[in-house]
Each structure stands twice: as structure tokens, then as C-alpha cells.
VOBA-1610 file (N, C-alpha, C; in pm, whole numbers, padded with zeros to 5 digits, always signed):
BEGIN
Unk+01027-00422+00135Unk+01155-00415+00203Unk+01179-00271+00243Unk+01196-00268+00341Unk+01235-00086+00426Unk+01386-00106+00363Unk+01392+00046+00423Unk+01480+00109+00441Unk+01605+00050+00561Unk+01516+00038+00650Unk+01598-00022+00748Unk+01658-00193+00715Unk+01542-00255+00623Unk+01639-00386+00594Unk+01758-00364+00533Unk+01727-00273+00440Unk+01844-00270+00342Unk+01998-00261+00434Unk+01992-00135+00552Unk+02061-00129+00583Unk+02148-00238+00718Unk+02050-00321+00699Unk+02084-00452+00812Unk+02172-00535+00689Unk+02151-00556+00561Unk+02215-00610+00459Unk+02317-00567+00457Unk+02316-00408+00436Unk+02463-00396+00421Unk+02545-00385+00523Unk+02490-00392+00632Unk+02596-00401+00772Unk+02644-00508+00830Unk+02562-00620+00709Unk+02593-00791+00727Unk+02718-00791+00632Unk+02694-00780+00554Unk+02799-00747+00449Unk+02741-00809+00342Unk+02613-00862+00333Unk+02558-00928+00176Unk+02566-00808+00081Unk+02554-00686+00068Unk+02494-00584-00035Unk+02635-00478-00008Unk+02635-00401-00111Unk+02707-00296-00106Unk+02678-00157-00086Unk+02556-00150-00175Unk+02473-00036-00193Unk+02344-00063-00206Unk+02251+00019-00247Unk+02084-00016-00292Unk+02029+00141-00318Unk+01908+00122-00376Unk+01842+00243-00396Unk+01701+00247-00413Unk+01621+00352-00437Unk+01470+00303-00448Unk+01483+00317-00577Unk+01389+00222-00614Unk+01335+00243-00768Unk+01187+00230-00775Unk+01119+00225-00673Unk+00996+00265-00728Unk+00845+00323-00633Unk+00776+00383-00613Unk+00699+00415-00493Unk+00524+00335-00512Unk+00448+00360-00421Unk+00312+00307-00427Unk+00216+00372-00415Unk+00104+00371-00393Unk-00004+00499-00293Unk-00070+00414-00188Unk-00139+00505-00134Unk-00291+00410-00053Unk-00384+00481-00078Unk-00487+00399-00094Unk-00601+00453-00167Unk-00706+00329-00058Unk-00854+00337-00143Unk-00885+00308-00098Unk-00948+00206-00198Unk-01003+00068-00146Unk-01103-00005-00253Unk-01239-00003-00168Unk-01310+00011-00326Unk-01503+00030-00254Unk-01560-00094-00340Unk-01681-00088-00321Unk-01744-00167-00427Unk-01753-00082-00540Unk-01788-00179-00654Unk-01818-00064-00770Unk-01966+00020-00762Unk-01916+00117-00814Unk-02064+00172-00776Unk-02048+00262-00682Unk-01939+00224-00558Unk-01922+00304-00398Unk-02085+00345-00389Unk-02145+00217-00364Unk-02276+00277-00256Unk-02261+00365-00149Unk-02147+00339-00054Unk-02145+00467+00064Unk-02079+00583+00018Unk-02044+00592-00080Unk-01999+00761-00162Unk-01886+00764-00025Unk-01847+00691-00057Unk-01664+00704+00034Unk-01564+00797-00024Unk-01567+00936-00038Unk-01443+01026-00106Unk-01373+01060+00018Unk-01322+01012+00133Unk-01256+01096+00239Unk-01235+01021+00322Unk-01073+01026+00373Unk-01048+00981+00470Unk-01176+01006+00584Unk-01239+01105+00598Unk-01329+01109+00738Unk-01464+01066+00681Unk-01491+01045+00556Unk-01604+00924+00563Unk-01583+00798+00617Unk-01436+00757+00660Unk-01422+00625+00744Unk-01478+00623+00851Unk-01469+00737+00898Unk-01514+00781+01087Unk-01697+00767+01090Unk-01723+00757+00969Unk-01884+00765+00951Unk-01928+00627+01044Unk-02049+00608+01123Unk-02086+00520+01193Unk-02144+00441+01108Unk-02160+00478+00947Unk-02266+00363+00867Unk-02153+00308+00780Unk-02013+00282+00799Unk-01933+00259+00720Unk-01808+00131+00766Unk-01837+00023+00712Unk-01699-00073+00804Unk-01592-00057+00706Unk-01498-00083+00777Unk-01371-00078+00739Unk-01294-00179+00755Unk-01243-00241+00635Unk-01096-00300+00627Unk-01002-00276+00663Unk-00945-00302+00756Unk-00779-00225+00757Unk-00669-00279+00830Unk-00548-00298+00751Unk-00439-00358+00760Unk-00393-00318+00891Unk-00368-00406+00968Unk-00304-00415+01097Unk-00205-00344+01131Unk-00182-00187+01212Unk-00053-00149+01202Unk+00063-00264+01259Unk+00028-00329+01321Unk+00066-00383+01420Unk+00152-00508+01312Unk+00152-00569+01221Unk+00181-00675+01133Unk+00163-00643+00985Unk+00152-00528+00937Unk+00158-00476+00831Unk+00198-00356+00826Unk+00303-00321+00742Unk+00382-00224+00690Unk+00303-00084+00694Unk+00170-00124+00567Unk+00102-00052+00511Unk+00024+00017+00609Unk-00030-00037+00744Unk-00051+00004+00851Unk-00014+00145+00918Unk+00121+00124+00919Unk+00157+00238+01027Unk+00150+00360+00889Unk+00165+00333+00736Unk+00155+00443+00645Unk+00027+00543+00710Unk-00097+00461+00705Unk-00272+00448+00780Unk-00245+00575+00843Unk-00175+00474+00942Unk-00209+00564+01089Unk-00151+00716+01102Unk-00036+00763+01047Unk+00062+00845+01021Unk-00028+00953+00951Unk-00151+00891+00771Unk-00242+00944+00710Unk-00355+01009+00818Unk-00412+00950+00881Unk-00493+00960+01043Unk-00415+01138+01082Unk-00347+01094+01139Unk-00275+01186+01232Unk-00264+01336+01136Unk-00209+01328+01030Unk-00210+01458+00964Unk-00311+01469+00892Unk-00463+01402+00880Unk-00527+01448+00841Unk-00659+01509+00976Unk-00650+01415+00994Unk-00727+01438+01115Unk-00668+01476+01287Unk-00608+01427+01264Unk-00583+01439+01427Unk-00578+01279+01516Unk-00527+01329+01648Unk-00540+01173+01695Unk-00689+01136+01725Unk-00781+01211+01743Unk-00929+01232+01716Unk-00977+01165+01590Unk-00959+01130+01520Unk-00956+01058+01378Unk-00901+00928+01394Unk-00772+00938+01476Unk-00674+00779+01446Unk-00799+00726+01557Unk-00809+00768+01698Unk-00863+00717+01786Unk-00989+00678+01749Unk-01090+00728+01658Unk-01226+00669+01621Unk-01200+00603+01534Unk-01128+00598+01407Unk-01129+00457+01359Unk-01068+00331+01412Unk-00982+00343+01475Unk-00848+00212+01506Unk-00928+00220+01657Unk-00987+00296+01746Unk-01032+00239+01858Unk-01162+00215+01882Unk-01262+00305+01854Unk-01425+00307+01900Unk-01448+00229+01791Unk-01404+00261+01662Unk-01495+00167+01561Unk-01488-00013+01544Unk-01334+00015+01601Unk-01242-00125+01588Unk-01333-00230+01710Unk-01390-00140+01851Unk-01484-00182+01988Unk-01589-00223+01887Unk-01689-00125+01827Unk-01744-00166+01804Unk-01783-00287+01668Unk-01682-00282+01636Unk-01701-00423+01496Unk-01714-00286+01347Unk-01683-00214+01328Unk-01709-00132+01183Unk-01554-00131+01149Unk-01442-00151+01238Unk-01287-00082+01178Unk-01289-00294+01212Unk-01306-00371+01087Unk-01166-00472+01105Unk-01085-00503+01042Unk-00976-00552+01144Unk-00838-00562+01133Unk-00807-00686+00983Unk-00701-00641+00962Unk-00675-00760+00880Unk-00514-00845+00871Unk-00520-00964+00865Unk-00367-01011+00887Unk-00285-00974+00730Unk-00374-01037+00620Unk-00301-01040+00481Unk-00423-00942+00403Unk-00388-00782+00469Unk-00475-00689+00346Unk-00521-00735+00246Unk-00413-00771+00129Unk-00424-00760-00021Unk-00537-00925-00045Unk-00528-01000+00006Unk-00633-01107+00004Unk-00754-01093+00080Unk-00737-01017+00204Unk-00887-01013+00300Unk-00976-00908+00259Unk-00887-00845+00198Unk-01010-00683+00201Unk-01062-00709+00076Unk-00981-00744-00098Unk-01108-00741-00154Unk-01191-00885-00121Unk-01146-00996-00052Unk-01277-01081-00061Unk-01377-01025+00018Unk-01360-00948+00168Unk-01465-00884+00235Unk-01565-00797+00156Unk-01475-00708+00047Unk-01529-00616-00034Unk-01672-00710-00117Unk-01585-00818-00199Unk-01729-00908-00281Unk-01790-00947-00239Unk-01786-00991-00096Unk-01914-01047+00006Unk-01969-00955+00045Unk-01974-00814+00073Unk-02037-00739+00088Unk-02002-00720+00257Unk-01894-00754+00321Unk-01889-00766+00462Unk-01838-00627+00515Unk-01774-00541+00375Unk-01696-00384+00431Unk-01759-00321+00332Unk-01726-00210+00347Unk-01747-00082+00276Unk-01630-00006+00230Unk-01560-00018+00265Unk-01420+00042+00173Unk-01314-00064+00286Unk-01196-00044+00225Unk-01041-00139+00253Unk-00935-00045+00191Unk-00815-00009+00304Unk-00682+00026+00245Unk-00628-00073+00154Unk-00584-00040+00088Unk-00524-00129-00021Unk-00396+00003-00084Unk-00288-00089-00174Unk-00209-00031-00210Unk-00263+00004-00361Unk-00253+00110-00436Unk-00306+00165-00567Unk-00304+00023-00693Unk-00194-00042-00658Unk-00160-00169-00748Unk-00251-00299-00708Unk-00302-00308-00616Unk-00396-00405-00571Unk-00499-00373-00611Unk-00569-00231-00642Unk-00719-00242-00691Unk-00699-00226-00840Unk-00577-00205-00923Unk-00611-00226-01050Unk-00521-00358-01116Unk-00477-00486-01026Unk-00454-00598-01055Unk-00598-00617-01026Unk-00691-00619-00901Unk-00847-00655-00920Unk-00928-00635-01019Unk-00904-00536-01050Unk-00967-00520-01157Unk-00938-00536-01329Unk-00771-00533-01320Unk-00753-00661-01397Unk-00812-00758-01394Unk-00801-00866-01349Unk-00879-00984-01323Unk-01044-00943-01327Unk-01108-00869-01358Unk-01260-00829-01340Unk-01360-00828-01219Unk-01263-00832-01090Unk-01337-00782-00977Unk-01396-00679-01009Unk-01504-00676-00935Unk-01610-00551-00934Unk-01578-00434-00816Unk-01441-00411-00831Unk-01420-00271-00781Unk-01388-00167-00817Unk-01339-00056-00734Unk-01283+00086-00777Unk-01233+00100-00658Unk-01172+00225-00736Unk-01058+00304-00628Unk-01113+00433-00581Unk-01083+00446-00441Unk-01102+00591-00413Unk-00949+00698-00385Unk-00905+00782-00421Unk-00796+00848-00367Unk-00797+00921-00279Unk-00736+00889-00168Unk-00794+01024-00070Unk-00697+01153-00048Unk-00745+01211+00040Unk-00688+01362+00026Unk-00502+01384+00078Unk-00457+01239+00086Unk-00275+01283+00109Unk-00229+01185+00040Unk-00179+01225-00003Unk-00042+01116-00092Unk+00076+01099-00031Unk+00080+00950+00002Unk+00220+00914+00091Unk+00325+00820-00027Unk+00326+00837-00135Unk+00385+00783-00241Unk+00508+00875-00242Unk+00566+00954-00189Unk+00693+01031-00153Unk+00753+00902-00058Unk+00681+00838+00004Unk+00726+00809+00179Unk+00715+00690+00173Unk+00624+00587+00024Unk+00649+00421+00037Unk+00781+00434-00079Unk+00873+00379-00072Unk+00967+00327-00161Unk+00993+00221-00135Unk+01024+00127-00242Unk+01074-00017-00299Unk+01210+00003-00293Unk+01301-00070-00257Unk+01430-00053-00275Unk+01442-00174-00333Unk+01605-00191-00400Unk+01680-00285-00464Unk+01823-00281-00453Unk+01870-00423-00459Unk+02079-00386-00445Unk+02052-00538-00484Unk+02186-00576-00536Unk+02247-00621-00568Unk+02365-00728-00417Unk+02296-00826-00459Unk+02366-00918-00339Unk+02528-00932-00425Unk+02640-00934-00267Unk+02763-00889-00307Unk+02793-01038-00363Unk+02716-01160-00317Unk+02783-01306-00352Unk+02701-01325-00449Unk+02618-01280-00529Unk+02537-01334-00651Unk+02592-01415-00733Unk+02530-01516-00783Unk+02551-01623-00861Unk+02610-01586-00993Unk+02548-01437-01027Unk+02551-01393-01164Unk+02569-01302-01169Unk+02692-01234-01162Unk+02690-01053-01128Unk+02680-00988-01258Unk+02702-01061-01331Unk+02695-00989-01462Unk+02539-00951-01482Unk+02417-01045-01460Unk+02277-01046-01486Unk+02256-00950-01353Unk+02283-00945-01257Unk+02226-00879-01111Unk+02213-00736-01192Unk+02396-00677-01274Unk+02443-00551-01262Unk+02314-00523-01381Unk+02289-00624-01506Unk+02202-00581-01646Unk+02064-00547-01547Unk+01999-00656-01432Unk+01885-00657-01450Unk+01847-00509-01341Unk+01974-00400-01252Unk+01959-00322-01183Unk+01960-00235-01229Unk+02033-00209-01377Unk+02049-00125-01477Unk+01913-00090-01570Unk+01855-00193-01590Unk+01686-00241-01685Unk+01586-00184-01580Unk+01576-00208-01443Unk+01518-00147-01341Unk+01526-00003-01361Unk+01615+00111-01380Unk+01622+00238-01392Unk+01578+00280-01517Unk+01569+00146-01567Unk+01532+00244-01736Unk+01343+00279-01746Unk+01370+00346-01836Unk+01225+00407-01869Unk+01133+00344-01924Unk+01191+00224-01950Unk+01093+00057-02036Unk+01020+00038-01923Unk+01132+00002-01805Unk+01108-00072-01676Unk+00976+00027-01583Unk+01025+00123-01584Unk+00928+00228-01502Unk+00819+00237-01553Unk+00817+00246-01677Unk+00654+00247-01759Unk+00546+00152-01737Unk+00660+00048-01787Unk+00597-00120-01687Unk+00542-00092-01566Unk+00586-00104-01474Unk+00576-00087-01337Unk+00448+00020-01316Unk+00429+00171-01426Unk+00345+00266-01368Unk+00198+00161-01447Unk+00226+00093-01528Unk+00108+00054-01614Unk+00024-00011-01480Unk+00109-00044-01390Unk+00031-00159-01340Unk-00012-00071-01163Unk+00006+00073-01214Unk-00024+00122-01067Unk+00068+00183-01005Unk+00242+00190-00988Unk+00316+00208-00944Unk+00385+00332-00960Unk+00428+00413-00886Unk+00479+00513-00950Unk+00650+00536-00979Unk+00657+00546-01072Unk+00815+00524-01106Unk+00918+00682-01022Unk+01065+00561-01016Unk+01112+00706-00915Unk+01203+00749-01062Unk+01251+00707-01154Unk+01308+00768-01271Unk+01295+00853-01351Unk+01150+00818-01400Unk+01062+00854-01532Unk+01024+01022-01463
//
């Protein structure tokens, strides 16, 4: 949920307020092992390397991508992965990231996939055979989760406990266990 929903909520009049409570990263998933020694955003640009990658176009996580592109590289960077590689079949697109990229990953069909930091260590929860790569910018300042409190809730008493339990340091710990980075703690 953006930023901008929130504020379509409260200009509907469902919500009153909201806030972030929690951020993400993008990273990258490889196989285990990373046969192509993928440490860098510009090992994507490599011609021996396909790529997974979330659709700016229908995924959120997308335009994070492209934005990463631009200040790391240049539009020289966005333009060879998202255009020449995308022509030639090494950059593909994906509709539902978090399901296409690691199955591409176990079939062996990519070589690395954006993924959010919490998607490659729920995979690997479950004992997929991956890893993570981190690359050289952190946009976990710039993804936030928001939350509010709907003004007609069924249960305002539980909305106000469970928005309150959200800020606490139980809740955030939770949340970092599983990948996430807490905005409290």
C-alpha cells in the first residue's frame, strides 16, 4: 500500500490518520552456490546473465528497479537491462515476481531475480535452494508499509490494541526475523 493510497483513504473519509511501520530491501535471488558470481547491480548488464524482473509497468517493486538503475548506473544501465537485454530474451519480465522468479530460479531458466529481502528468506525457509545477493544501494529508506485504522471498524477497541502491538518492539523483532526492517526498533 503507497503512500498515495493511504491518502485517497483519508480523503474518502474511511481513515483518519496512518503511518509507516515497517520498510523492505531489494536484493537479489541467485541460485545457491551463485554460479554467475552475481555481486552487482552491473553484473545484470553482463551478456551471460538472464534476468528476472518485476514489471515496472504492474509492479510496485519495479519502478524501486528502475530508480536503483538510474543512480547507479545511469540511463545507460536502465536502457541495457529493461531494453537491449529485455530485445534480446536475457531481461524477463514478470507479472507476479514473488512466484515467477524463484520458480525460474529452480528450473534453472534465470540467473538472478529482484525479489524483496523477505521473499528469499521465506524461500529459504521452506528449503529452496537459494541465496541472496545485496547490492550496492539500499532503498529500504524509500519502501514503507503503512497502516491506519479504518474510521468504521467493527472493533475499535482491537484496531486501536492491534496498531499499538504494531509499534512495539515484540512486533518489529517479529517482522525483522523474517527479513523486514523495523521503522521503531
Amino acid at each position: 500500500v503507497s503512500e498515495g493510497n493511504m491518502r485517497i483513504l483519508k480523503k474518502k473519509g474511511l481513515i483518519d490518520d496512518y503511518f509507516v511501520y515497517l520498510h523492505n530491501r531489494i536484493v537479489l535471488m541467485v541460485p545457491k552456490g551463485n554460479p554467475k558470481r552475481i555481486r552487482s547491480i552491473f553484473d545484470l548488464a553482463r551478456d551471460d546473465v538472464v534476468i528476472s524482473h518485476p514489471n515496472p509497468e504492474n509492479e510496485d517493486i519495479g519502478k524501486y528497479i528502475v530508480q536503483m538503475y538510474l543512480e547507479v548506473g545511469g540511463e545507460e544501465l536502465r536502457r541495457k537491462i529493461m531494453e537491449k537485454k529485455a530485445k534480446e530474451g536475457t531481461t524477463i519480465y514478470t507479472i507476479v515476481h514473488h512466484r515467477e522468479t524463484p520458480e525460474r530460479i529452480l528450473k534453472g531458466k534465470v540467473d538472478a531475480g529482484w525479489v524483496w529481502s523477505t521473499e528469499v528468506i521465506y524461500a529459504q525457509m521452506k528449503g529452496l535452494p537459494v541465496e541472496m545477493v545485496e547490492v550496492e544501494i539500499d532503498m529500504s529508506d524509500r519502501v514503507n508499509y503503512y497502516i491506519a485504522k479504518l474510521k468504521n471498524a467493527p472493533n475499535p477497541e482491537n484496531a486501536e490494541a492491534f496498531l499499538e502491538f504494531i509499534k512495539s518492539e515484540k512486533a518489529q523483532r517479529i517482522y525483522q526475523k523474517y527479513g523486514f526492517v523495523p521503522h521503531f526498533v
